[in-house]
LUMDRENDREN-334246 format. One line per 5 residues: number of its first residue (from 1); their letters; for each residue x, y, z of N, C-alpha, C. Coordinates in steps of 0.1 Angstrom, whole numbers, plus 5000, padded with zeros to 4 digits. Layout:
NUM	A	X Y Z X Y Z X Y Z; ...
***
This chain:
1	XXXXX	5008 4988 5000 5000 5000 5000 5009 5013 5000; 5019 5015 5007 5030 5023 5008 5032 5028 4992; 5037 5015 4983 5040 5023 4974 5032 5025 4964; 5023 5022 4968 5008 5028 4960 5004 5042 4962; 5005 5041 4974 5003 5060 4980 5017 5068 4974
6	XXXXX	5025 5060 4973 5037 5072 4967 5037 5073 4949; 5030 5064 4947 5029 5065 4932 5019 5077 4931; 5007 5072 4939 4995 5084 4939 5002 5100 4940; 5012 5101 4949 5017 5114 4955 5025 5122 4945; 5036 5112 4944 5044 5114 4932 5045 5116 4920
11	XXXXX	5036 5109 4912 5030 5113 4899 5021 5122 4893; 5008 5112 4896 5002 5118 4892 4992 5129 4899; 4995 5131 4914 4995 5146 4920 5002 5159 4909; 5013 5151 4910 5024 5161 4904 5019 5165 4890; 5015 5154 4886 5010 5161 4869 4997 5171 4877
16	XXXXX	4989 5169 4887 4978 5172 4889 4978 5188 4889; 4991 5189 4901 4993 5203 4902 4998 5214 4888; 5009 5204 4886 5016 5214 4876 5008 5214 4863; 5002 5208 4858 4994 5206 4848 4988 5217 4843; 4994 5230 4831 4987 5242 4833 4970 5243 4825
21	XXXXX	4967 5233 4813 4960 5228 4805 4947 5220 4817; 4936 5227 4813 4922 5219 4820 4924 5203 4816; 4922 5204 4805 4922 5189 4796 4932 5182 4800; 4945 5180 4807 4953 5173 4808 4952 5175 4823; 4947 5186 4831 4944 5181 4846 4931 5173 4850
26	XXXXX	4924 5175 4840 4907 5165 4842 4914 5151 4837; 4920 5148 4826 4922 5137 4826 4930 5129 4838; 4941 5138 4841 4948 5133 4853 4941 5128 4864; 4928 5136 4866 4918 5136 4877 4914 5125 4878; 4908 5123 4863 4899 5112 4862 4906 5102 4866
31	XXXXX	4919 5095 4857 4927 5085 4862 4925 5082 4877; 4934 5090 4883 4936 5096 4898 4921 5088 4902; 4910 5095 4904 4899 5089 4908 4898 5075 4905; 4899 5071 4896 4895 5060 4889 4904 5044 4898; 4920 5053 4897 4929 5042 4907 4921 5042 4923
36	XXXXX	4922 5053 4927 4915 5051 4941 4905 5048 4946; 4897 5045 4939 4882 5038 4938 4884 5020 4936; 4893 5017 4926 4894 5003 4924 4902 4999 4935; 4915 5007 4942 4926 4997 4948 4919 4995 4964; 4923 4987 4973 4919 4980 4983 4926 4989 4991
41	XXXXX	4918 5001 4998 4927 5010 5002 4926 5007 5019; 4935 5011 5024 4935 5008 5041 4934 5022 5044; 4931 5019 5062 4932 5034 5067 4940 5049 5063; 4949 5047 5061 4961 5054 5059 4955 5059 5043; 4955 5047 5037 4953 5053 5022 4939 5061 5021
46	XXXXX	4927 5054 5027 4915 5064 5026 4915 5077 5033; 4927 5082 5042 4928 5091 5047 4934 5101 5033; 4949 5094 5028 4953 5102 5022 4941 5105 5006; 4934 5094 4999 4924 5097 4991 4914 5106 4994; 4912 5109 5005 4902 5120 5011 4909 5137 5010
51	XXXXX	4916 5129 5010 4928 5145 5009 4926 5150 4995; 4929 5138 4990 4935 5144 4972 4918 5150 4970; 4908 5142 4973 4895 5144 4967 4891 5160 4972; 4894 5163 4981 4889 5177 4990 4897 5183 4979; 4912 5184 4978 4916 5194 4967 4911 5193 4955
56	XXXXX	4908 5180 4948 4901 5182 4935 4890 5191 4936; 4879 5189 4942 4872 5197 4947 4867 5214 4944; 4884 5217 4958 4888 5233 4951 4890 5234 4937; 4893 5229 4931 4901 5233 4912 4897 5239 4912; 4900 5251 4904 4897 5265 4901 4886 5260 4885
61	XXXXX	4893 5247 4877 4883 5245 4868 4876 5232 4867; 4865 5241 4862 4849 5230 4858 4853 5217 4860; 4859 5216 4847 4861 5207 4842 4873 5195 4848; 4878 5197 4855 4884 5186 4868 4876 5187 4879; 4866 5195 4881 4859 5191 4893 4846 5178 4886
66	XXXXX	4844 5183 4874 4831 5174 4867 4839 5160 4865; 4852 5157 4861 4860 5146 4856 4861 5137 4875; 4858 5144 4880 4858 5138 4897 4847 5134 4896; 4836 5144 4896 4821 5138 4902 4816 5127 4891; 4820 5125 4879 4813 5118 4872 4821 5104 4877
71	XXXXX	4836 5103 4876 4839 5089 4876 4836 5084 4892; 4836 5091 4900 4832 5085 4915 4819 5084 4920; 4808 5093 4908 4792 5093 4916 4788 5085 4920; 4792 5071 4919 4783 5058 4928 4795 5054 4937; 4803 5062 4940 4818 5056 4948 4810 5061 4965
76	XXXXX	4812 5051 4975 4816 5055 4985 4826 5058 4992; 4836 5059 4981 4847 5069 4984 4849 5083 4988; 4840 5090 4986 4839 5104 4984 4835 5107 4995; 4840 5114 5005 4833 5119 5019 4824 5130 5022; 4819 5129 5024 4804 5130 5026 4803 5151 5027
81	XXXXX	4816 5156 5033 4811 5167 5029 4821 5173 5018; 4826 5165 5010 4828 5168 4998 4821 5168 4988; 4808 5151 4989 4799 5151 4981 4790 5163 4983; 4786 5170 4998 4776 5181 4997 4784 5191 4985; 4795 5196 4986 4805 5208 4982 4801 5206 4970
86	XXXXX	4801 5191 4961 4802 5190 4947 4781 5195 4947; 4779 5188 4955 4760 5192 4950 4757 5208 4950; 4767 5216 4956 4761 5229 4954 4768 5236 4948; 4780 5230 4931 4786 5230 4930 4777 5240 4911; 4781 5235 4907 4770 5240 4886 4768 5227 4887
91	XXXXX	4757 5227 4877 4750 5216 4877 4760 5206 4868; 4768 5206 4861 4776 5198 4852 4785 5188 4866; 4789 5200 4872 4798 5188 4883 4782 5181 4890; 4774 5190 4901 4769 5188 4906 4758 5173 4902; 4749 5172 4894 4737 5164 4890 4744 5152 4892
96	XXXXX	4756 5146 4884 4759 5131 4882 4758 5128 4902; 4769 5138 4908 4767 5136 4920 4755 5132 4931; 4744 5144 4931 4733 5140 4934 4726 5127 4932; 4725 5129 4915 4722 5113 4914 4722 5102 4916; 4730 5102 4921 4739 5088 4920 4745 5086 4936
101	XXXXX	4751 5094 4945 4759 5091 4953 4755 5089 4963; 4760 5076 4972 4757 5068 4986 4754 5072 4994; 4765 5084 4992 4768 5090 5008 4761 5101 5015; 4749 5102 5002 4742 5111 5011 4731 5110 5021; 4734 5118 5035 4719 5115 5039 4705 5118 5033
106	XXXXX	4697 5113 5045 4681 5121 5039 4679 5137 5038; 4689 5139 5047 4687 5154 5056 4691 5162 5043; 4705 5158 5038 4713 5164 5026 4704 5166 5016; 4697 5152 5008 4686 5156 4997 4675 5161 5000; 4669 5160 5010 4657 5173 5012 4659 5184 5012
111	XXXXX	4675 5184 5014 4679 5201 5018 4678 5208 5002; 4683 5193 4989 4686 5201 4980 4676 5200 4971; 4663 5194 4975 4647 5197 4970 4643 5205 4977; 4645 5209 4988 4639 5228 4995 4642 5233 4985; 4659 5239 4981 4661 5244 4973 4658 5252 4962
116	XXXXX	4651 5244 4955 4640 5242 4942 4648 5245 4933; 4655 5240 4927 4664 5236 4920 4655 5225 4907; 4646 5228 4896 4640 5221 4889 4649 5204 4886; 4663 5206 4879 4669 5196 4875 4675 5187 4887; 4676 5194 4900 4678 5188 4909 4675 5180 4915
121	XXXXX	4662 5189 4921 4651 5179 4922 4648 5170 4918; 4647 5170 4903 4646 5160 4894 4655 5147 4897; 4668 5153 4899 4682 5142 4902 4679 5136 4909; 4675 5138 4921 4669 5134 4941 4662 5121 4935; 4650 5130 4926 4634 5118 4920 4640 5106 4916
126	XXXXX	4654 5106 4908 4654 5098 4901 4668 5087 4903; 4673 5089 4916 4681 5080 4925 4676 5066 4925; 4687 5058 4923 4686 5043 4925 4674 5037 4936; 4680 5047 4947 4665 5046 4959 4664 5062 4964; 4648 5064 4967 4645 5070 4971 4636 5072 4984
131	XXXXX	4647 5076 4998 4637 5066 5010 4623 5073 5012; 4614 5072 5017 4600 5077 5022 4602 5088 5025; 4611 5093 5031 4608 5108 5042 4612 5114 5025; 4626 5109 5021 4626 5124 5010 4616 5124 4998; 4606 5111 4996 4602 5117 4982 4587 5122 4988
136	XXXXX	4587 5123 5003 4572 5133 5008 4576 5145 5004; 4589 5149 5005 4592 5164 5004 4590 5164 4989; 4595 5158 4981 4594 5159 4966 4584 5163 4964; 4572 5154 4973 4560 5154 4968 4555 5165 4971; 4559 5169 4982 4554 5182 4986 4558 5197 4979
141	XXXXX	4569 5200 4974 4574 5209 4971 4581 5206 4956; 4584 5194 4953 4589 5197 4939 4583 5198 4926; 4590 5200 4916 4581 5210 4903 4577 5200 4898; 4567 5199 4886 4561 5188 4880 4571 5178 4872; 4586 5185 4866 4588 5170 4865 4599 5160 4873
146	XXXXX	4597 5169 4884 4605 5163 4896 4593 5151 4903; 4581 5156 4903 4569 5146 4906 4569 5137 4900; 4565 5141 4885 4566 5130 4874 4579 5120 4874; 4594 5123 4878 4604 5114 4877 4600 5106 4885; 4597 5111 4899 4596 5104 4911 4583 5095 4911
151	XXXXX	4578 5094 4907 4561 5085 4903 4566 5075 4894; 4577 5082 4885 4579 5069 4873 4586 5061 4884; 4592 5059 4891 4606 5052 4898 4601 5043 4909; 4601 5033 4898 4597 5025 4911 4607 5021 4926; 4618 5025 4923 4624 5021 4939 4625 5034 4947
156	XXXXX	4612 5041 4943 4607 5058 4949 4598 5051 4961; 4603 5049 4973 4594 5047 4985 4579 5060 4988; 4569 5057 4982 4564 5071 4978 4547 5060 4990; 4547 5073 5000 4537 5062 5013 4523 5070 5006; 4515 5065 5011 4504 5070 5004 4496 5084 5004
161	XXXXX	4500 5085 5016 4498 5107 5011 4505 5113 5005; 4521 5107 4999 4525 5114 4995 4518 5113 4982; 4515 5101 4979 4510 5099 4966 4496 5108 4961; 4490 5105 4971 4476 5116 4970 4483 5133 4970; 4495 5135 4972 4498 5152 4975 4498 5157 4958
166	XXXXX	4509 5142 4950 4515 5143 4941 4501 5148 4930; 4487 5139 4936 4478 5141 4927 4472 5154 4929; 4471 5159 4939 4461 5174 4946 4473 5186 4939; 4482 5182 4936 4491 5190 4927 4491 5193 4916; 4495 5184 4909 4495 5182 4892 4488 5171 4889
171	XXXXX	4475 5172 4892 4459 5161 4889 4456 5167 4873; 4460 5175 4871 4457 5178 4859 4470 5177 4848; 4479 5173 4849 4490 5170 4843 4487 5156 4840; 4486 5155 4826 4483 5139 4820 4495 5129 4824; 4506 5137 4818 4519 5129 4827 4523 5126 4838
176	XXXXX	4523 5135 4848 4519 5131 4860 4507 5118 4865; 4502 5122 4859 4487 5110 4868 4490 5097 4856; 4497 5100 4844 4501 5081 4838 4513 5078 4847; 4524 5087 4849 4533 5082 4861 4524 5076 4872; 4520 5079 4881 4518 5076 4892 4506 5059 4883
181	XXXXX	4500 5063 4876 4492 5049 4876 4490 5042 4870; 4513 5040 4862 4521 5030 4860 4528 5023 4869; 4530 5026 4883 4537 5023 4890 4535 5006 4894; 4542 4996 4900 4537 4989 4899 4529 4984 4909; 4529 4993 4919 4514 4986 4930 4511 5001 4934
186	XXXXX	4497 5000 4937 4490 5015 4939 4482 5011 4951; 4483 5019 4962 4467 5017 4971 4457 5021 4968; 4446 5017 4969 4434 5017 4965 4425 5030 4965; 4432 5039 4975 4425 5049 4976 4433 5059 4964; 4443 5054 4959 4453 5065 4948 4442 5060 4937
191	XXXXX	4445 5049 4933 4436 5042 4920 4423 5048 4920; 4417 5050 4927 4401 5058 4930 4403 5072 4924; 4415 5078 4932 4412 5091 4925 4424 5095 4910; 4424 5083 4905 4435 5084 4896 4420 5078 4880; 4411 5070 4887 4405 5068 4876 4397 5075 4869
196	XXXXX	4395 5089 4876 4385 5100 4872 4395 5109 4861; 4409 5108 4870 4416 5115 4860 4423 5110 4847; 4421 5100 4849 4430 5091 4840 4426 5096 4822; 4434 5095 4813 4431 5090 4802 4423 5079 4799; 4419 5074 4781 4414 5066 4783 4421 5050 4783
201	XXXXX	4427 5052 4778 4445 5044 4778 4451 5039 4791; 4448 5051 4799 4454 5048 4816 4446 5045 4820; 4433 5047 4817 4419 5042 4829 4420 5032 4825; 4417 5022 4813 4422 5012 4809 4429 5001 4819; 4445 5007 4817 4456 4999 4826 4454 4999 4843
206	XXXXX	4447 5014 4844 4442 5013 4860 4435 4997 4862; 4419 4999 4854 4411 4987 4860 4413 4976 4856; 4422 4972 4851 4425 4960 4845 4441 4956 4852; 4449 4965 4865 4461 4958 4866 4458 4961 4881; 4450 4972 4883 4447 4976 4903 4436 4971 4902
211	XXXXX	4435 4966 4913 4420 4966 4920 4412 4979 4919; 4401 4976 4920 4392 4991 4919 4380 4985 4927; 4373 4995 4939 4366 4992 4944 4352 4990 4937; 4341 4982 4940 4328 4982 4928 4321 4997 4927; 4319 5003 4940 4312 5019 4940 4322 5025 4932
216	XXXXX	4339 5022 4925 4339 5031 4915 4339 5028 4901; 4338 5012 4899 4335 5007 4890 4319 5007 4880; 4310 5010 4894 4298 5017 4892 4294 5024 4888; 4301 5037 4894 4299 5045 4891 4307 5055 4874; 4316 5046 4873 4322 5048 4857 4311 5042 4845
221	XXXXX	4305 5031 4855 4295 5028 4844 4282 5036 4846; 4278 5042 4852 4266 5046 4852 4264 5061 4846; 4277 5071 4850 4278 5081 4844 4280 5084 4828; 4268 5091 4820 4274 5090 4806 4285 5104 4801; 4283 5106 4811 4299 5121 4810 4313 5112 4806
226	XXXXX	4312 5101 4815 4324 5089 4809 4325 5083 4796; 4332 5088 4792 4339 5080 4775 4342 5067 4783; 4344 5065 4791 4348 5047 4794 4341 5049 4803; 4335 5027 4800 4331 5028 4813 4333 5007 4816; 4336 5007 4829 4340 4994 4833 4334 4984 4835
231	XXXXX	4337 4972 4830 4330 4959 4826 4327 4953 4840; 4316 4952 4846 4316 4948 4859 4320 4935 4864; 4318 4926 4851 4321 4910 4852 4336 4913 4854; 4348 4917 4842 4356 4917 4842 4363 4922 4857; 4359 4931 4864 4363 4937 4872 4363 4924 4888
236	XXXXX	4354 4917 4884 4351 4907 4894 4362 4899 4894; 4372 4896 4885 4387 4888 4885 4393 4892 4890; 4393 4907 4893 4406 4909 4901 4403 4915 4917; 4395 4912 4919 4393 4909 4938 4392 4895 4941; 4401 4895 4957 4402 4886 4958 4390 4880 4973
241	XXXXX	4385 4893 4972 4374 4889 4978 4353 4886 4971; 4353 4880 4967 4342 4879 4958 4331 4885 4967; 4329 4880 4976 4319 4880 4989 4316 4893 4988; 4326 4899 4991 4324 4916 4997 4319 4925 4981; 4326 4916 4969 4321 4925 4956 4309 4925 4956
246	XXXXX	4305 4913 4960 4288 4912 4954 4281 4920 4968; 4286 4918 4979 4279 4924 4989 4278 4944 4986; 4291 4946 4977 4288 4958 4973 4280 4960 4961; 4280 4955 4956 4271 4958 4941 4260 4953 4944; 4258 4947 4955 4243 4946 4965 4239 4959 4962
251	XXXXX	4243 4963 4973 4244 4976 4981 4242 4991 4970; 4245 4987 4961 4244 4998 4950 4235 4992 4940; 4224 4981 4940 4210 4978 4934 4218 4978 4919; 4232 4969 4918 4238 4964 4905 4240 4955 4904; 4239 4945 4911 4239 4923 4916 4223 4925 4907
256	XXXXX	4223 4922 4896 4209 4921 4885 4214 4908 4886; 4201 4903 4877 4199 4894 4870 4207 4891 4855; 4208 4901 4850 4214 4904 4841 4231 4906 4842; 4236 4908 4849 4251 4911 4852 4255 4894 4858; 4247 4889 4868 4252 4874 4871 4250 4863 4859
261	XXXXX	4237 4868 4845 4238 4860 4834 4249 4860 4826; 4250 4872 4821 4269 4881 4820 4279 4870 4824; 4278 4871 4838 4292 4864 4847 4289 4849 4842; 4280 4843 4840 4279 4830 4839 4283 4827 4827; 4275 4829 4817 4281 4828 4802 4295 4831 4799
266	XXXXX	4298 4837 4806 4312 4839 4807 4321 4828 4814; 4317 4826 4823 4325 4811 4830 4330 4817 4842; 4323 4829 4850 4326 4834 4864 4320 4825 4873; 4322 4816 4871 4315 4807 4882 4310 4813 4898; 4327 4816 4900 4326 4821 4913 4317 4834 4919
271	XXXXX	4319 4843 4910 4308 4852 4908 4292 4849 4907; 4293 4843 4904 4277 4837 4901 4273 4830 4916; 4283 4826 4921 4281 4821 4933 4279 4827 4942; 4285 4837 4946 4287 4847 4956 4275 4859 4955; 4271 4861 4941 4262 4866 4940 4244 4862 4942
276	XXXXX	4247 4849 4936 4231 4842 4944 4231 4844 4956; 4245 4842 4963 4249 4838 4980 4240 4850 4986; 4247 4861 4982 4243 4874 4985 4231 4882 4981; 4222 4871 4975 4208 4878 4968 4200 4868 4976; 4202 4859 4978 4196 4850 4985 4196 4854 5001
281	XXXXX	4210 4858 5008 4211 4858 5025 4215 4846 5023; 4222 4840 5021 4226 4824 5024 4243 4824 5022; 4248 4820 5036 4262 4816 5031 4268 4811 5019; 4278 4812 5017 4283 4809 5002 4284 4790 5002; 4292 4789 5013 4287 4773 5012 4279 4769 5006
286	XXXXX	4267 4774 5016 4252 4766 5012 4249 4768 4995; 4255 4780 4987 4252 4781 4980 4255 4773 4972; 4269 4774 4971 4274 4762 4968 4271 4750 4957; 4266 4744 4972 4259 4731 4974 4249 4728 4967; 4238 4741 4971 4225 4740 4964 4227 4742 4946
291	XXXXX	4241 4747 4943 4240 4751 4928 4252 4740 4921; 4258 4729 4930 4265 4721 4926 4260 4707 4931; 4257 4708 4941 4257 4694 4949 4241 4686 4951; 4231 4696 4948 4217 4693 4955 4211 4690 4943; 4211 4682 4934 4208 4678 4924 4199 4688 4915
296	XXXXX	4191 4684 4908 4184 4694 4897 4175 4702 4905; 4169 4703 4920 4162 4709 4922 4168 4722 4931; 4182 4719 4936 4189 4728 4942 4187 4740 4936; 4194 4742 4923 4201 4758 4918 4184 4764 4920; 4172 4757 4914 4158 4763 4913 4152 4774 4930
301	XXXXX	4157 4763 4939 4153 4766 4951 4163 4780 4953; 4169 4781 4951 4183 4791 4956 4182 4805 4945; 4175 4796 4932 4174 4812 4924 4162 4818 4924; 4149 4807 4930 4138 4817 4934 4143 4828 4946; 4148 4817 4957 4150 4827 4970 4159 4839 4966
306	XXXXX	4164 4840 4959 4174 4849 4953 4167 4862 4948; 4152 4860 4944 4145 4865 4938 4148 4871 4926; 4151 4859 4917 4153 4863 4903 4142 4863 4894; 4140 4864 4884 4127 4864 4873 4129 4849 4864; 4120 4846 4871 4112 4830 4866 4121 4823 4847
311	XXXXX	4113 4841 4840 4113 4839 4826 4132 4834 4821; 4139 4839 4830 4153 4837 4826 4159 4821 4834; 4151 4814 4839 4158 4803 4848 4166 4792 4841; 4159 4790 4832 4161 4778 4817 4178 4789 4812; 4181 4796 4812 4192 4805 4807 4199 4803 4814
316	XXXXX	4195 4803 4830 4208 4803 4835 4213 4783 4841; 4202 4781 4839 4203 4768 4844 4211 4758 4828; 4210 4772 4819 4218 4761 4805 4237 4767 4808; 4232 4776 4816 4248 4782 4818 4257 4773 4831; 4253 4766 4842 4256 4759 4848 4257 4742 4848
321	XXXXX	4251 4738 4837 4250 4728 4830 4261 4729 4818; 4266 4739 4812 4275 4739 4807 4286 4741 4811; 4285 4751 4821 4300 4749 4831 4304 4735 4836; 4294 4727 4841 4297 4717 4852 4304 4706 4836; 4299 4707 4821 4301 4696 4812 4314 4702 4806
326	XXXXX	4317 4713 4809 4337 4713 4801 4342 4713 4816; 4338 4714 4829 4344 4707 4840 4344 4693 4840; 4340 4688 4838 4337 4671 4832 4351 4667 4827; 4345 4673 4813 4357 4673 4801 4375 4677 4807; 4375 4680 4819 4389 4683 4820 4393 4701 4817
331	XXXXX	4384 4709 4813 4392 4722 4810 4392 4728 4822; 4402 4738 4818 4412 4749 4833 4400 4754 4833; 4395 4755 4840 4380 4766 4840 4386 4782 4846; 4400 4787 4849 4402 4797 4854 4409 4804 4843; 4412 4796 4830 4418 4808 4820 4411 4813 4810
336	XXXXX	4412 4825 4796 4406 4833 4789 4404 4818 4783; 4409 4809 4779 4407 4803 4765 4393 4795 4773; 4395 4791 4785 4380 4785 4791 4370 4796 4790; 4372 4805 4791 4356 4816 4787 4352 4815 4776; 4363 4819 4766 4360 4818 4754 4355 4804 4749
341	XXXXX	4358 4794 4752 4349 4778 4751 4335 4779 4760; 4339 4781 4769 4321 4783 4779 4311 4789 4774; 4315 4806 4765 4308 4812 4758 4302 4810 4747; 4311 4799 4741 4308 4795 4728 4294 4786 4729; 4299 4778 4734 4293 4765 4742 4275 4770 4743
346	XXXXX	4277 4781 4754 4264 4785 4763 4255 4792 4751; 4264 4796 4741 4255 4805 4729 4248 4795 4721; 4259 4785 4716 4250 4774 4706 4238 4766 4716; 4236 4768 4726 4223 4769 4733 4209 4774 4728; 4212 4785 4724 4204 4799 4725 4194 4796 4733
351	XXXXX	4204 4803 4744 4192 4809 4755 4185 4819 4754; 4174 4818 4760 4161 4830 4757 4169 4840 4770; 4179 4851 4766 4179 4860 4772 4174 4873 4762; 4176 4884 4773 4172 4899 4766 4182 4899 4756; 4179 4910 4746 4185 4914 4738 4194 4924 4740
356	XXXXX	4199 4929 4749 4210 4936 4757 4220 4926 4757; 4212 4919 4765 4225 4904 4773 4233 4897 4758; 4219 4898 4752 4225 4885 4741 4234 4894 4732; 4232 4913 4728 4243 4921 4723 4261 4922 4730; 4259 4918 4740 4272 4916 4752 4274 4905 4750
361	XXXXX	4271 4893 4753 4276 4882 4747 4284 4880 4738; 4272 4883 4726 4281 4881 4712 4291 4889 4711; 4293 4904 4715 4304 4911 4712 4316 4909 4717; 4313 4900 4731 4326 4893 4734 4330 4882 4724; 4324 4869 4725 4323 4863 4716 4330 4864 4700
366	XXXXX	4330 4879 4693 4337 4882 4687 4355 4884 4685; 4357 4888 4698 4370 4890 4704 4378 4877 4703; 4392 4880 4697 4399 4868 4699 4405 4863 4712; 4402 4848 4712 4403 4842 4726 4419 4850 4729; 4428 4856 4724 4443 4856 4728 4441 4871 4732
371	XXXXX	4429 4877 4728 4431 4894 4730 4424 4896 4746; 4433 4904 4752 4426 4910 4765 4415 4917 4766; 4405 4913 4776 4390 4919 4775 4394 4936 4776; 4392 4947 4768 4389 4957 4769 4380 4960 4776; 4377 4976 4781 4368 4980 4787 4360 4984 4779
376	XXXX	4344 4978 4788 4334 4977 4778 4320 4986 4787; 4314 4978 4782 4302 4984 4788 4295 4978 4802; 4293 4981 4808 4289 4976 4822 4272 4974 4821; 4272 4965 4830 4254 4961 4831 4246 4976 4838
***
């Protein structure tokens, strides 16, 4: 190590200093940086590399202080109030630094999003990690596309007010609100107020990759101000509580007759279940039982109590008869290509449904079994 530190001292110090050309002292720099970062340095030597780095630092030019910050920005070599020196440095030395470097605390980057420093900020957003306390301040105070970096990034620890701050801010920034509802997990209450604002592109990827509760899935269908509006069946895949969906679409007089024929012909079994369950008062067990296990007179008993309309029973009773006969047959009953067979299946039936139901049908039915259900029209 000895004579590694004297090579450091001896040479290329010496070019460092005497060196009267920028371009031949940045290069020098760089080298310089470059050895001291790779070699296995001991006490003695990280003392004296802390030395050389403090005078790089000083240079009177740019351009060896930028030839420092860029080749060390992910070094935890660089001590910590050298790294601040280079952050409040022009933005050429400074950004790579911000960006990128270990050594800073939380305290240091919130200090340099107070600031308001647009590109800086931006630099903070867009760190390898970003812990919770600093990207609240982002959210709080930084300019739109210091938000927007920080929304794209997923290893942006962003807790859920901050996320709601980001929206009460720039809710009207299209970019903004597809950041945040790209990210790849959203709480539920962000998704709510992200699907009002959304495009229709983003509302889209909203209901189809987050959960969305049914009162706003509802209410996207019910409003005709909405250019989109959400397929209620489809929306039923992605809770993993079925019970509570249908208990809500109870609750908002949308559990029809017509939306559980929907779910059936489609091959929602589970849905169909949960929804008699919950139209009936009868635990889901029982339901079950009565629509799988209680022979031909079961499903009858459980869809009167359910209080469904007589005229559709033969419809739905051709729809569980056809589920239970490609269950038979061996198909996945939980993938697209099983719906698309169940559908087929339940059509060459021709069931006596409305002419609504039987226009929703077929237009799925159209759709190739490989293409993702779009958002469509809700019951």
């Amino acid at each position: 190590m000895t004579a590694y530190r004297a090579r450091l001292t001896e040479l290329d110090i010496r070019r460092l200093i005497k060196a009267a050309d920028d371009d031949e002292r940045a290069a020098a720099a760089h080298k310089l940086c470059r050895s001291m970062d790779r070699a296995d340095l001991d006490e003695a030597g990280q003392a004296a590399a802390h030395k050389i780095l403090r005078m790089l630092a000083e240079d009177a030019a740019e351009l060896v202080r930028r030839a420092m910050a860029v080749t060390l920005k992910s070094s935890d070599l660089v001590p910590r109030d050298v790294a601040r020196r280079l952050a409040a440095d022009v933005d050429s030395v400074a950004l790579p630094i911000i960006n990128f470097s270990p050594v800073f605390e939380d305290a240091d980057l919130i200090e340099i999003v107070r600031a308001g420093s647009a590109v800086r900020q931006s630099a903070v957003a867009a760190r390898p990690v970003v812990s919770r306390d600093v990207a609240a301040v982002v959210a709080d105070v930084g300019c739109e596309q210091a938000v927007r970096t920080l929304a794209a990034n997923d290893n942006a620890d962003i807790a859920e007010p901050a996320l709601g701050r980001c929206i009460d801010r720039f809710g009207s920034s299209p970019e903004v609100v597809a950041a945040i509802a790209y990210r790849q997990a959203l709480p539920l209450s962000v998704t709510e107020r992200l699907v009002e604002l959304a495009s229709d592109a983003v509302r889209e990827h909203l209901v189809t990759r987050h959960a969305v509760a049914p009162e706003t899935a509802i209410r996207l269908a019910t409003f005709a101000r909405e250019r989109a509006t959400v397929d209620l069946v489809d929306q039923a895949s992605s809770h993993a509580d079925l019970g509570q969906f249908a208990a809500a679409l109870n609750g908002r007089k949308a559990l029809t007759a017509s939306l559980l024929l929907r779910a059936l012909a489609r091959g929602q079994m589970a849905l169909f279940e949960h929804g008699l369950a919950e139209l009936a008062g009868t635990p889901h067990q029982r339901a079950w039982l009565m629509i799988h296990d209680a022979g031909p007179l079961g499903l009858k008993a459980i869809y009167d109590r359910a209080g469904l309309p007589p005229r559709l029973f033969q419809a739905f009773r051709a729809g569980v008869d056809t589920w239970r006969a490609l269950q038979a047959e061996g198909a996945d009953t939980s993938g697209d290509a099983f719906r698309q067979q169940m559908l087929e299946r339940f059509l060459t039936q021709r069931p006596n449904v409305g002419r609504d139901d039987l226009s929703y049908l077929m237009e799925r039915l159209d759709r190739h079994p490989a293409e993702p259900d779009e958002i469509g029209a809700a019951a």
